[in-house]
LUMGULO-9515 format. One line per field, with one value per residue (C-alpha): chain; residue number from 1; y, x, z. Coordinates in pm, whole numbers, plus 50000, padded with zeros to 5 digits. Example, Ala and Ser with C-alpha at 12.3 -4.5 7.8 and 13.67 -1.06 7.14 Angstrom:
% LUMGULO-9515
mol = A:A
seq = 1:2
north = 49550:49894
east = 51230:51367
up = 50780:50714
This chain:
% LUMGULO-9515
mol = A:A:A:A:A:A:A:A:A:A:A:A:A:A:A:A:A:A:A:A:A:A:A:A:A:A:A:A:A:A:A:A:A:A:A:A:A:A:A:A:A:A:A:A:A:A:A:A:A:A:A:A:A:A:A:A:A:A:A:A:A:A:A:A:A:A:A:A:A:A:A:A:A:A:A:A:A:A:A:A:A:A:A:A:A:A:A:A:A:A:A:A:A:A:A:A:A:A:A:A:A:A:A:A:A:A:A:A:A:A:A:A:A:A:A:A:A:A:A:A:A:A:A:A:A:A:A:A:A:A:A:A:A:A:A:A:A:A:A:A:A:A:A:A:A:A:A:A:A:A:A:A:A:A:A:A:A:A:A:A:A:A:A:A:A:A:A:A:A:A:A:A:A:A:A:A:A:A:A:A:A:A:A:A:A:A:A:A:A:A:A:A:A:A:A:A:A:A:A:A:A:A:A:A:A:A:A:A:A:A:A:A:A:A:A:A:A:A:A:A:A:A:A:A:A:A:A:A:A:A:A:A:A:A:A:A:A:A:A:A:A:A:A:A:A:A:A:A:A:A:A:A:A:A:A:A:A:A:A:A:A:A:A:A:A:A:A:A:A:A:A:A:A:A:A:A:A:A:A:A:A:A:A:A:A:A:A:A:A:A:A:A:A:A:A:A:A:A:A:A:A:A
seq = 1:2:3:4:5:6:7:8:9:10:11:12:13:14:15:16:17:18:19:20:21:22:23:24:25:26:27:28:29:30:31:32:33:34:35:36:37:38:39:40:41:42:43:44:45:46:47:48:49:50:51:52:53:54:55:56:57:58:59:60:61:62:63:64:65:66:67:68:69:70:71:72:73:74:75:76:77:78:79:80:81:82:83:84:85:86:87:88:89:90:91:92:93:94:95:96:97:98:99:100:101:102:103:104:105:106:107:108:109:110:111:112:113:114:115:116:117:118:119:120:121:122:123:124:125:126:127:128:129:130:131:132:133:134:135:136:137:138:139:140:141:142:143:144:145:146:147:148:149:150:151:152:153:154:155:156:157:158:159:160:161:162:163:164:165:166:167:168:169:170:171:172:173:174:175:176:177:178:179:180:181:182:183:184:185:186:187:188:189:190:191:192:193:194:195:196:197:198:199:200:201:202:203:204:205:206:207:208:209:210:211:212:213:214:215:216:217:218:219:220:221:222:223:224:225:226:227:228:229:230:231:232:233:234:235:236:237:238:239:240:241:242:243:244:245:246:247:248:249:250:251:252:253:254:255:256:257:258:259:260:261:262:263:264:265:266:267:268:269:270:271:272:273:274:275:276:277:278:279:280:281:282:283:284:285:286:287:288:289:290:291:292:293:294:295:296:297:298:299:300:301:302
north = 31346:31408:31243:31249:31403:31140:31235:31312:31555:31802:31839:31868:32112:32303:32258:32380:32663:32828:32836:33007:33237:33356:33390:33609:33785:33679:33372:33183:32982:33012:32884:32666:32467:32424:32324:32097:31895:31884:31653:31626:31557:31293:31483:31678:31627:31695:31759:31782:31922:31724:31820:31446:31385:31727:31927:32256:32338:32181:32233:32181:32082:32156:32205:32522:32556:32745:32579:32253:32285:32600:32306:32233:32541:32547:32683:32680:32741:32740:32686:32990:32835:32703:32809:33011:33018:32695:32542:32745:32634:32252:32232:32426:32254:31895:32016:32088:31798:31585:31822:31675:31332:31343:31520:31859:32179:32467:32529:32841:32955:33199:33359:33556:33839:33795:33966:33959:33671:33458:33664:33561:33198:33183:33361:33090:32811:32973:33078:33450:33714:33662:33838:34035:34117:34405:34338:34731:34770:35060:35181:35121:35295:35453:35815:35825:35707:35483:35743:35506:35605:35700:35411:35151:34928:34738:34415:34109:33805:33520:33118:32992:33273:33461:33204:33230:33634:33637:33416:33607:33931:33752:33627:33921:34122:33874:33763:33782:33704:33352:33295:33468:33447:33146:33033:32757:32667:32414:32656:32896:32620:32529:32869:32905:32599:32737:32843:33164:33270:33531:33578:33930:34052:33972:34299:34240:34628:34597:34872:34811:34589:34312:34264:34556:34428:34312:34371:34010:34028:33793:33789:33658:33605:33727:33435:33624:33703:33710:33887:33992:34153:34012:34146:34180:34131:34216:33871:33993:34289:34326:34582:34409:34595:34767:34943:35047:35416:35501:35529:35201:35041:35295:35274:34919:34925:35169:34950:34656:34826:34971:34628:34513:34743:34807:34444:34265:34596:34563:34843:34654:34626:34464:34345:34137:34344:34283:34596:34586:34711:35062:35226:34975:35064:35398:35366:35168:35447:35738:35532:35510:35180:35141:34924:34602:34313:34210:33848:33745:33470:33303:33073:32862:32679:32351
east = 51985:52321:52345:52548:52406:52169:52027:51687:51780:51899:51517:51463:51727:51549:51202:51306:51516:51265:50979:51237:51364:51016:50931:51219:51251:51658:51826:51940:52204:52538:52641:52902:52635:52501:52813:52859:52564:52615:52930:52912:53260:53307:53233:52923:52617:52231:52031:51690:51415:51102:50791:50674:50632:50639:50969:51064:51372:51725:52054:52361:52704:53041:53411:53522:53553:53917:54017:53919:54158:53897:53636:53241:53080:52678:52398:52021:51708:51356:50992:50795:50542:50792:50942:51259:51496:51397:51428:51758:51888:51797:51958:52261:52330:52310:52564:52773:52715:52848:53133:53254:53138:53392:53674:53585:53755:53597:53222:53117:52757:52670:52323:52186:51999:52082:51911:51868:51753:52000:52245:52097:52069:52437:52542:52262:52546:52863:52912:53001:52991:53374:53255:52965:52923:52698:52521:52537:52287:52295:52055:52177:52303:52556:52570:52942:53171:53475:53769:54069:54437:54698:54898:54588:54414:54105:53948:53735:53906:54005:54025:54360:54524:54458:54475:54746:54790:54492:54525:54825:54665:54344:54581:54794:54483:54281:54583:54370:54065:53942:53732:53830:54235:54451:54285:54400:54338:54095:53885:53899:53788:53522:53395:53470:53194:52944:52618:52663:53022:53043:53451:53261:53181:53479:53728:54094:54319:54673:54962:55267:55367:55124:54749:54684:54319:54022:53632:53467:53031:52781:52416:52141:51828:51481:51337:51006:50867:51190:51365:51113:51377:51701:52035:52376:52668:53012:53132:53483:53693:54040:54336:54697:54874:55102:54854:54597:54517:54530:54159:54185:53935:53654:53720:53666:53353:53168:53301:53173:52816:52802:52874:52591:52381:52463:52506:52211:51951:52025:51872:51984:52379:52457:52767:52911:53181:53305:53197:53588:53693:53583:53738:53567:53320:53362:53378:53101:52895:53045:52942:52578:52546:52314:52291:52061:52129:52340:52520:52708:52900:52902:53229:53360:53660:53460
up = 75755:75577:75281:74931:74646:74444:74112:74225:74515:74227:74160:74540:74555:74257:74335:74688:74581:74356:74545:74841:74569:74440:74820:74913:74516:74453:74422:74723:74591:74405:74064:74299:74417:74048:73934:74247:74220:73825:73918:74305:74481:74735:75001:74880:75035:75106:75440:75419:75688:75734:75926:75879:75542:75481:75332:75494:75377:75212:75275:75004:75165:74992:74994:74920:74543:74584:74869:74989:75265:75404:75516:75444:75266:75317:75084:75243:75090:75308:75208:75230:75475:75709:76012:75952:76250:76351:76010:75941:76303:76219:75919:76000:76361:76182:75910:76235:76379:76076:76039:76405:76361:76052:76263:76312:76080:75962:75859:75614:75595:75310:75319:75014:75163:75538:75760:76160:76180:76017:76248:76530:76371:76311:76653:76846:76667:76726:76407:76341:76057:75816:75503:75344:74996:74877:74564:74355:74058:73787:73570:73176:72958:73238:73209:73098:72807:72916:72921:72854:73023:72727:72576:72636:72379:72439:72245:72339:72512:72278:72448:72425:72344:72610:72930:73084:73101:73205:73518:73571:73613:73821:74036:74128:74101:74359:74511:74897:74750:74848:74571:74280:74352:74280:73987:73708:73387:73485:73707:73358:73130:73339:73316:72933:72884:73060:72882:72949:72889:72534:72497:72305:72674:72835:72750:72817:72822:72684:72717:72613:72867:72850:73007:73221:73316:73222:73297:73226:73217:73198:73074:73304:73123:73278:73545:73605:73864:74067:73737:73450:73268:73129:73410:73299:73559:73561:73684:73739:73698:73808:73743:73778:74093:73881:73714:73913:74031:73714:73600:73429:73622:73591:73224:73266:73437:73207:72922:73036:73122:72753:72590:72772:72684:72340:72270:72418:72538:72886:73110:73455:73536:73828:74029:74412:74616:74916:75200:75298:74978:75031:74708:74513:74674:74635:74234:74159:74411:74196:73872:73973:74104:74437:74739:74671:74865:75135:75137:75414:75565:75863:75980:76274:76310:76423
């Protein structure tokens, strides 16, 4: 049963989600749904899956963080000793279900590690594949020093100062991206106060026209067993359109994977791209990075 997000579902949500996550060895949910159920929105809400008294499995219901406009994004997690399709078709077809009873629009689905099964869960509902994102990890130290273009300086980001050039280039950079384009200071901010965010590991490259890009990382601590050693993750990196093809971004990259390794003894980089983007693709492969998990999302139009 839908409902919105009380104070003691986050511990459902967590207690659910971790057991999932050391059952399947990665996470299952997003730091949007974190931050959602931190400070839920109006429309945010929880569905739970009951065998009786018994929980099988949760799912987290959300506007889109960019775009509210894009309709209900879902996050799932499933008990280990539940049924899978079935659970993930319960949950999923009564998050439909509320979507029409509250006027219909579109419905996203993202699955961490999906697999067959969650294809043919989605297909079974009408929802089909829009978007899969590879997660690459490298081995650290890389084998290669960042070679940086002629004419480029490099140093650490600095809040306030830095702001609004920086949204400028994210959003040219990202500009059909629909989560990391079009953001604002407030998304920024928000990001700035999180726990995690070191201005020393987010490098911003200036020529003599402005911000030319930037390769922003982020530490994630060891959570054994799923990760018994700490991961570092180049959160974003993005080369303004005016500047790219001109080995900026590999120098980027193998910056950011030294600071992380030099900084806080690292020996596991990791990063999200989108399959489409084959010469992104293409880099990170040349680079080192390998194949580790596929996410994918599933959409209808409701």
């Amino acid at each position: 049963m839908r409902r919105p997000v009380a104070p003691g579902d986050v511990d459902t949500l967590r207690r659910i989600a971790s057991a999932a996550e050391r059952a399947a060895g990665h996470v299952l949910l997003g730091d949007s749904v974190w931050r959602d159920v931190a400070a839920p929105s109006p429309d945010s809400a929880i569905i739970l899956a009951h065998d009786g008294e018994v929980p099988l499995g949760i799912l987290h219901l959300g506007a889109d963080e960019g775009d509210a406009s894009r309709g209900d994004r879902l996050a799932v997690a499933i008990l280990p000793d539940a049924p899978f399709e079935e659970t993930l078709h319960d949950l999923v077809a009564a998050a439909l279900d509320d979507r029409r009873r509250r006027g219909g629009g579109p419905v996203e689905l993202w699955f961490f590690g999906a697999d067959r099964r969650t294809d043919d869960v989605a297909a079974g509902l009408g929802l089909e594949p829009a978007r899969e994102l590879w997660q690459l990890r490298i081995g650290l130290p890389v084998r290669e020093a960042a070679q940086w273009p002629a004419g480029f300086t490099v140093r650490p980001f600095e809040p306030g100062r830095d702001d609004d050039a920086w949204l400028t280039v994210n959003n040219r950079a990202f500009v059909a991206d629909p989560d990391q384009g079009g953001w604002d200071r407030a998304a920024l901010g928000e990001r700035e106060h999180e726990p995690w965010f070191d201005p020393e590991g987010f490098l911003l490259a200036f020529d003599d026209q402005g911000l030319a890009g930037f390769c922003w990382t982020k530490v994630h601590l060891a959570s054994p067993p799923i990760e018994p050693l700490a991961l570092g993750e180049i959160y974003v990196i993005g080369v303004d359109p005016d500047r790219q093809r001109t080995g900026l971004g590999r120098a980027l990259v193998v910056a950011g994977l030294t600071n992380l390794h030099e900084r806080h003894h690292i020996f596991r980089g990791m990063l999200h791209v989108d399959r489409a983007n084959r010469a992104a693709v293409a880099l990170y492969r040349s680079i080192g990075f390998a194949l580790a998990r596929v996410d994918r999302a599933y959409r209808c139009e409701g």
